[in-house]
C-alpha positions as CSV (number, residue, x, y, z in Angstrom):
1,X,-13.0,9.7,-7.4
2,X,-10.7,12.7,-6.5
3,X,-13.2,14.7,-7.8
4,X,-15.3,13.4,-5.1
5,X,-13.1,13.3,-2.4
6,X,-12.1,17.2,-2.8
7,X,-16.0,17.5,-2.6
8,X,-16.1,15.9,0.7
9,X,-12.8,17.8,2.3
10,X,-14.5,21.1,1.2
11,X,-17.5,20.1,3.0
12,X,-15.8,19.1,6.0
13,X,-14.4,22.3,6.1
14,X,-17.8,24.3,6.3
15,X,-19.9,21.9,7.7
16,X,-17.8,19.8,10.6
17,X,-15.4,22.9,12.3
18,X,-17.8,22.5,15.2
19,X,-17.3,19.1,15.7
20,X,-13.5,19.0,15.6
21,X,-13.5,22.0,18.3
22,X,-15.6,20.1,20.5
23,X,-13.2,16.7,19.7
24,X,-10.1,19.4,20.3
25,X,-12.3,20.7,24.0
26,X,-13.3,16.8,24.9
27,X,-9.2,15.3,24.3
28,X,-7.8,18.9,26.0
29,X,-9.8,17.8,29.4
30,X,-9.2,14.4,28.8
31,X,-5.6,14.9,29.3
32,X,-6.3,16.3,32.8
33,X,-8.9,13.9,33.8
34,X,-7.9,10.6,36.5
35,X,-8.7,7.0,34.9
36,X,-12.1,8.8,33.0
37,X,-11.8,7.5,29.5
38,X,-15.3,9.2,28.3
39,X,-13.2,12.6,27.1
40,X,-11.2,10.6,25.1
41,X,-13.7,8.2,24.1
42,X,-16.7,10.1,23.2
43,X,-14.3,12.1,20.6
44,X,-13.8,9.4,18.4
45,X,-17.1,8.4,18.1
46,X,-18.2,12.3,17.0
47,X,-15.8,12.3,14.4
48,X,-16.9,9.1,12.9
49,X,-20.3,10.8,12.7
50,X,-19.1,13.3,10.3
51,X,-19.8,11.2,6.7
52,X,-23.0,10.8,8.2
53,X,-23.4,14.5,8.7
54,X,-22.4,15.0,5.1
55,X,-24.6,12.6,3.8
56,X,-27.5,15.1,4.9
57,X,-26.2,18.2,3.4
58,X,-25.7,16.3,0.1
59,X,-29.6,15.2,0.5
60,X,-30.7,19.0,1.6
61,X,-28.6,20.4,-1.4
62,X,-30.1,18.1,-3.9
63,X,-26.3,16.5,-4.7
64,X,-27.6,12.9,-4.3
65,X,-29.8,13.3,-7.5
66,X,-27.9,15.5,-9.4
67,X,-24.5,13.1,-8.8
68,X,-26.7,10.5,-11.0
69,X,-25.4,12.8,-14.3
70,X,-22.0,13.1,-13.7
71,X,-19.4,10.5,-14.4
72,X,-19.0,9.0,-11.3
73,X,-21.3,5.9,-10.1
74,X,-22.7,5.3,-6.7
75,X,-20.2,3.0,-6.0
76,X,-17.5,5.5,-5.5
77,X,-20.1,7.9,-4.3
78,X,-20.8,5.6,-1.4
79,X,-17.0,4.5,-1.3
80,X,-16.0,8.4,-1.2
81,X,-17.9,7.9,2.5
82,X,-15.6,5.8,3.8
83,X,-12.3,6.1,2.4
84,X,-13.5,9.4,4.7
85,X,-13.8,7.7,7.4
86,X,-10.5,6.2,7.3
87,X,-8.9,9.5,7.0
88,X,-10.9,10.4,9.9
89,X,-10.1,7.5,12.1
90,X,-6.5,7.8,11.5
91,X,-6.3,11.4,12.4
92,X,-8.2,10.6,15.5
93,X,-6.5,7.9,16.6
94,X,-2.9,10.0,15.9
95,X,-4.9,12.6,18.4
96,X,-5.6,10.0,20.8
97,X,-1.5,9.1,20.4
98,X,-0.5,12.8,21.4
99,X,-3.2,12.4,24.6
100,X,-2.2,9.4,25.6
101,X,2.0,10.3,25.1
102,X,0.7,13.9,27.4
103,X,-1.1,11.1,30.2
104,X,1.8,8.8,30.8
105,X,4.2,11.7,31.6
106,X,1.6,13.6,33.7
107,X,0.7,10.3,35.2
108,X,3.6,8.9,35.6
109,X,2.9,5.6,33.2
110,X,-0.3,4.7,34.6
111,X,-1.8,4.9,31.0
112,X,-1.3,1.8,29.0
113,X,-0.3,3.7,25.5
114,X,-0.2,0.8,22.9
115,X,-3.6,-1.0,24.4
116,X,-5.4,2.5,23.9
117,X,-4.3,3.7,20.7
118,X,-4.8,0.3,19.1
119,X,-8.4,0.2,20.9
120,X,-8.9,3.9,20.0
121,X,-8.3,2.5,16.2
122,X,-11.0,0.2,16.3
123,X,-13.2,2.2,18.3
124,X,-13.7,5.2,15.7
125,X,-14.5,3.0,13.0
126,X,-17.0,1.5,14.7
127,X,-20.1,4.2,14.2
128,X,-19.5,4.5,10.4
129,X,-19.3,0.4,10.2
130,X,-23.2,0.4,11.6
131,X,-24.8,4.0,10.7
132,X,-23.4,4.5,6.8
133,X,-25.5,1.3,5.5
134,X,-28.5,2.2,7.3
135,X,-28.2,5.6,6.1
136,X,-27.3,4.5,2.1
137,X,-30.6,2.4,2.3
138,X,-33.1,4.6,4.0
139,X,-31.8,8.1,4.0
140,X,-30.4,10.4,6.9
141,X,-33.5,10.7,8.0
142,X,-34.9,7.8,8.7
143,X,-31.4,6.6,9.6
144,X,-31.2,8.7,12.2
145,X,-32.5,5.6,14.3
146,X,-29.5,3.8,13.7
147,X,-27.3,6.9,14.7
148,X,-29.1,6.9,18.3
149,X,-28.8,3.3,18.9
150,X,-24.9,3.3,18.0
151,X,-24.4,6.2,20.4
152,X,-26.4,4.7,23.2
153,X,-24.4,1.1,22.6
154,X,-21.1,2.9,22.4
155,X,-21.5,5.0,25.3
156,X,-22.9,2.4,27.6
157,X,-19.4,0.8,26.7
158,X,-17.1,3.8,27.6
159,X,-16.7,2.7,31.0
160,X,-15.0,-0.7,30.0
161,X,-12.6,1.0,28.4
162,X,-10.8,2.8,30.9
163,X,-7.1,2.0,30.8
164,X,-5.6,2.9,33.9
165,X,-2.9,1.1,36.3
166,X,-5.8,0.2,38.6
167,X,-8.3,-1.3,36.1
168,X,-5.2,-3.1,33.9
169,X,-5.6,-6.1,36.0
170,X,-8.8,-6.4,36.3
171,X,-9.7,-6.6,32.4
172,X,-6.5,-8.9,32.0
173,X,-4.4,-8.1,28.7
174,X,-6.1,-4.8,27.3
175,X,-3.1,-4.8,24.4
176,X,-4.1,-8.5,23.5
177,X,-8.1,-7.1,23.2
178,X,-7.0,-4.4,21.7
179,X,-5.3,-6.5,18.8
180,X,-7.6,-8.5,18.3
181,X,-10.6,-5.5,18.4
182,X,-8.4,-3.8,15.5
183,X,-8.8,-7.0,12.8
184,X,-12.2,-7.4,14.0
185,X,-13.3,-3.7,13.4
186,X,-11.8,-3.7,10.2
187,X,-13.4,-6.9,9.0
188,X,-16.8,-5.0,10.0
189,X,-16.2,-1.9,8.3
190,X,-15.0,-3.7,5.4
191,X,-18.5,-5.9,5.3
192,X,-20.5,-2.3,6.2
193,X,-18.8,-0.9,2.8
194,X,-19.8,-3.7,0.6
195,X,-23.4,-3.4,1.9
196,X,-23.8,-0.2,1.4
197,X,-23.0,0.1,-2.3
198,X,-25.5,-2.8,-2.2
199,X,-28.3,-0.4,-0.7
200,X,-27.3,2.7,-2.5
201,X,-26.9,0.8,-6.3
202,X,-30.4,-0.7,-5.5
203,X,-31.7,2.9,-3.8
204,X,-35.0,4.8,-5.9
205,X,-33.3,8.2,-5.6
């Protein structure tokens, strides 16, 4: 498993700098937006697109097939995914603790800080949760129709996530939805790992 893991932070390295400058770009202009949560948002939801990403240069390169003679079984190769993920969310979400710390003073505490990290949180696990099992049981490719439909759902939902002074009363307790969102997403991504070592154990490679 560490084996795997130092596979997947190597790839990261060469394959996803382009996506962590555009995360670094989107959360540097999101600091000097006014109640616009979509530069903060849309970040986290890029990120959690990189083990997807990954998943297609292992398929390109041939890895897939040739993981099937080394000591390690699909379940950690599909578990190697999402432990990931994790790492991802929690940098992202420490990211979106630095923004938000940056917003109250330059906003003066309009910025609710503990509703939006805890929804940030949730939020970037959310892509992986839906994408990785479609992806383990038809391929990047043809899960690519999965990919689109979680990006049109989650940014058709930006908007109701704004967390500014003006909006706080309007969507009632945000830090109560944001607890709540937190258990709830990681129930899901729990579920979405089982059921992808499901697909991939049962996956003609």
């Amino acid at each position: 498993m560490k084996g795997l893991l130092l596979k997947e932070w190597y790839m990261m390295l060469r394959h996803a700098k382009g996506y962590l400058l555009v995360c670094l770009v989107f959360f540097t202009i999101s600091i000097f937006s006014e109640g616009d949560t979509f530069f903060e948002a849309y970040p986290l939801v890029l990120a959690g697109m990189i083990p997807i990403t990954l998943i297609s240069y292992d398929e390109r390169s041939g890895w897939i097939s040739f993981g099937n003679i080394l000591p390690c079984s699909r379940k950690q190769f599909v578990s190697a995914k999402y432990i990931l993920a994790i790492i991802i969310a929690v940098f992202m979400t420490a990211c979106t603790l630095i923004v938000h710390i940056i917003r109250i003073y330059s906003a003066g505490g309009g910025v609710q800080l503990g509703a939006g990290v805890i929804a940030g949180a949730a939020f970037s696990l959310m892509p992986p949760s839906f994408v990785l099992p479609a992806v383990f049981k038809l391929g990047s490719e043809k899960g690519r129709l999965a990919y689109i439909v979680v990006i049109a759902v989650v940014c058709a939902c930006i908007p109701f996530l704004n967390m500014t002074s003006e909006n706080y009363t309007v969507y009632a307790d945000m830090s109560a939805i944001g607890f709540i969102a937190l258990p709830l997403s990681l129930l899901i991504f729990a579920a979405s790992w089982l059921l992808s070592v499901r697909f991939f154990e049962k996956r003609e490679l």
